[in-house]
N, C-alpha and C positions, 0 to 999 in steps of 0.2 A: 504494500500500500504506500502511495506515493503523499508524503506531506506536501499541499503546498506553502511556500511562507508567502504572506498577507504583505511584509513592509520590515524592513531593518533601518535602526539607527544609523544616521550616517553623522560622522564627527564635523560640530560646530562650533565656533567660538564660545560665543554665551548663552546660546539659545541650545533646544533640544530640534535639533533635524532628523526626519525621518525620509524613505524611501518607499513609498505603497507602490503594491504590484497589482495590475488589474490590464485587459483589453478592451476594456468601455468604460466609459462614463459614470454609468452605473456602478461598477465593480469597484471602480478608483476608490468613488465616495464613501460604499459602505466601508469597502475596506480604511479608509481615509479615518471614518467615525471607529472605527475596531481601533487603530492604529493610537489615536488620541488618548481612548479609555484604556489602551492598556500601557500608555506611559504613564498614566495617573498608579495603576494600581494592578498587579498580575491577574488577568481575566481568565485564566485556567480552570479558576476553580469556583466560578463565579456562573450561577444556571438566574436565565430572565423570570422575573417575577414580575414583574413591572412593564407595558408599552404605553406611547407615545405617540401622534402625531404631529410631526415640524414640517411645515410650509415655508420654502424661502426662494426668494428671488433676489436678481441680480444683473447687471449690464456683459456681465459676461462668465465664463465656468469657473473663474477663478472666485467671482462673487459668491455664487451658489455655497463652492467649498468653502471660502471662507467664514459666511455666515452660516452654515451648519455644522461647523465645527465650532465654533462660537456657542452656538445656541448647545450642542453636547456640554460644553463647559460649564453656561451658566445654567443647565439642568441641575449640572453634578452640586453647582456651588448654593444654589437655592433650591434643592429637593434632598440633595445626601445618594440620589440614585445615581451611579453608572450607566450609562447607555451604552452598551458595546456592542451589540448587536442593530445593524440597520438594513429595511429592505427597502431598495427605491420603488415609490410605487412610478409616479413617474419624472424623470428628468427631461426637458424641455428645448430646447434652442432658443434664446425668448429675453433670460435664463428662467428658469423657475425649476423646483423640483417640491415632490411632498417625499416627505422619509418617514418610515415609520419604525420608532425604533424603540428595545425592546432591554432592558438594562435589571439591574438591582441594586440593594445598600448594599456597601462594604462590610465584610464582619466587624463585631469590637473587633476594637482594637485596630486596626488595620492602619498599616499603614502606607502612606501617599510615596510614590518613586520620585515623581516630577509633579511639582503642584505647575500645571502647565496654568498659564494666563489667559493667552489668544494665540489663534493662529493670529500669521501675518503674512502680505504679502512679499515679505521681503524674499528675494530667489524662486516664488512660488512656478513651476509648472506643470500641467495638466497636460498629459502625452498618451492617452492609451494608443495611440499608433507605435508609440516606443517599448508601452507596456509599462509605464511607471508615473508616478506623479511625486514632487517633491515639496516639500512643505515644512515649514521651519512654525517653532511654536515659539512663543516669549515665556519663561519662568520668570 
């Protein structure tokens, strides 16, 4: 059985950089929302209790990502739930996308890896022709 990986850390100056692997749009994002919530906090062992629907729009796909990784954030930091799981319902050209995503609370105790801030667009790009998308978070 063949794992795939979803996104690896790629080394930053001050920020935390990742690299998500995906062939759409789609695939970027959820894995983008995966990739987020498990620098917060190791999602292995973590089963959804919890869903969501996020609606977001934007001038372009860098918006879309950016504002729904944001919005992952400020679920985490005004509910306590993780969102790590997300299914696009649909993604747009427009931009717009609805995501529905599907998370839970941290155990006690638990503790934070990267209290990430926000995505940003600093470096950001959106390539599933390449197969990857890059995206840098602010601690």
């Amino acid at each position: 059985m063949q794992i795939l990986l979803r996104y690896e850390i790629v080394d930053h100056t001050a920020d935390v950089a990742v690299r998500v692997f995906g062939n759409t749009y789609e695939e970027l994002l959820a894995n983008s929302v995966y990739a987020a919530a498990d620098l917060f906090y190791d999602t292995a062992n973590l089963y959804p209790v919890s869903s969501t629907i996020v609606d977001v729009e934007g001038h372009s796909v860098e918006d879309v990502f950016v504002e729904a990784l944001s919005r992952v954030i400020y679920l985490f930091e005004t509910t306590s739930v993780l969102y790590f799981g997300c299914d696009v319902l649909y993604l747009k050209e427009g931009w717009s996308a609805s995501l529905e995503l599907s998370g839970s609370p941290l155990p006690e105790g638990a503790e934070v890896r990267y209290a990430l801030k926000a995505p940003t667009y600093h470096m950001i790009e959106i390539s599933p022709e390449k197969g990857y998308a890059f995206l840098v978070f602010d601690v």
